[in-house]
C-alpha positions as CSV (number, residue, x, y, z in Angstrom):
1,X,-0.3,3.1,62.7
2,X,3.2,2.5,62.3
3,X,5.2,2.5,66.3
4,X,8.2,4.5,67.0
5,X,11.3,2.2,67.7
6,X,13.3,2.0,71.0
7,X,16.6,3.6,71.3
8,X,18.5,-0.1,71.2
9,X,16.6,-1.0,67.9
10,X,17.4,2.0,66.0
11,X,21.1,1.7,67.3
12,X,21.2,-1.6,66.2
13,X,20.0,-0.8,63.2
14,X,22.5,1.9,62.0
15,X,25.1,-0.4,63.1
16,X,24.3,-2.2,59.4
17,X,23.4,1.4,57.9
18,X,26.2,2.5,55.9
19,X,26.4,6.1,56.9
20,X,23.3,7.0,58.3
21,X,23.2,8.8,62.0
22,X,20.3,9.2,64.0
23,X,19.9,13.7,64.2
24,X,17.1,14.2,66.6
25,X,14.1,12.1,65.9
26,X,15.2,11.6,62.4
27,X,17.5,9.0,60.4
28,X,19.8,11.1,58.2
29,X,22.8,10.7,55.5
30,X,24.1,13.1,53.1
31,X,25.4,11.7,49.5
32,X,27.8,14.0,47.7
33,X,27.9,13.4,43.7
34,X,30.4,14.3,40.9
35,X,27.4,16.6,39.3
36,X,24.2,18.2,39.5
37,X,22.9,15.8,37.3
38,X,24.6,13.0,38.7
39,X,22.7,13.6,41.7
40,X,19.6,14.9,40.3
41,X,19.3,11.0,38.8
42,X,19.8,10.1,42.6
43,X,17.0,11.8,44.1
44,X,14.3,10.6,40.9
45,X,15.3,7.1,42.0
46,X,14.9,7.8,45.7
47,X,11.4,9.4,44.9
48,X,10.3,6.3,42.6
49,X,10.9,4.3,45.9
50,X,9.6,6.3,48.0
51,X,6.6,6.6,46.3
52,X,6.7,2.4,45.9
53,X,7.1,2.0,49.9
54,X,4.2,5.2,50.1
55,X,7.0,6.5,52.6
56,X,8.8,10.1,51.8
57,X,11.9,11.7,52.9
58,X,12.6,15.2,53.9
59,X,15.3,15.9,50.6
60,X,17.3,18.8,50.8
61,X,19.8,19.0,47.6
62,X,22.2,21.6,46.8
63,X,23.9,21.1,43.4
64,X,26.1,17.9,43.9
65,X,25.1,17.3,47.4
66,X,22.1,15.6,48.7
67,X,21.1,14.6,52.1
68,X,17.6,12.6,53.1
69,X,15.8,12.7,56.4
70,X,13.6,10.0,57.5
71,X,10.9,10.4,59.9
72,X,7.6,8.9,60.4
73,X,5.0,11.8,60.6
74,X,1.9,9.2,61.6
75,X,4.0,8.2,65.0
76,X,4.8,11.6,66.1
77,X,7.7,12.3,63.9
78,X,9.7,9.6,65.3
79,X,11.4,6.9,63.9
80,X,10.0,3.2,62.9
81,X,10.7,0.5,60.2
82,X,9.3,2.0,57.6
83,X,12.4,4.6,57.6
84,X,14.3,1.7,58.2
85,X,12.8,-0.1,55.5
86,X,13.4,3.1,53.2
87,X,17.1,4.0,54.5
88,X,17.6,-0.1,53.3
89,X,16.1,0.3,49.8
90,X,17.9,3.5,49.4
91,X,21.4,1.9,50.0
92,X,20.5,-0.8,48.1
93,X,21.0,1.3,44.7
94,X,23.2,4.4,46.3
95,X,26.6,4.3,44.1
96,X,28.0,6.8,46.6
């Protein structure tokens, strides 16, 4: 079972996170895109690593704008490294 993170290791941790904040219990950014499409391709990447790192994110989208929260579920909705993990993979191919 994955274990929440303390305060100082998640703080730490968005200090390299390009424009992710901690909202509650929950690692969140919000990407805005030229299009629908444009940010439609976004979220079918984001879901093909998801699905790789068997870790989802809570997606809201509304036409060119999409924002992702990360939670672990299995540790009592709090955050651990696999959001961290996710958050990392996700900037890795973000163009926004």
């Amino acid at each position: 079972m994955a274990r929440p993170l303390q305060a100082a290791q998640i703080e730490a941790a968005l200090r390299e996170l390009k424009g992710w904040s901690l909202e509650g219990n929950k690692l969140v950014r919000e990407f805005r895109f030229r299009s629908f499409p444009e940010a439609l391709s976004f979220l079918i990447r984001v879901g093909f690593e998801a699905e790789r790192l068997g870790h989802h994110p809570e997606i809201y989208n509304v036409y060119a704008t999409v924002r992702l929260a990360l939670t672990t579920h299995e540790a009592g909705s709090q955050v651990t490294e696999r959001d961290l993990e996710l958050a990392r993979a996700i900037d890795r191919f973000s163009w926004v």
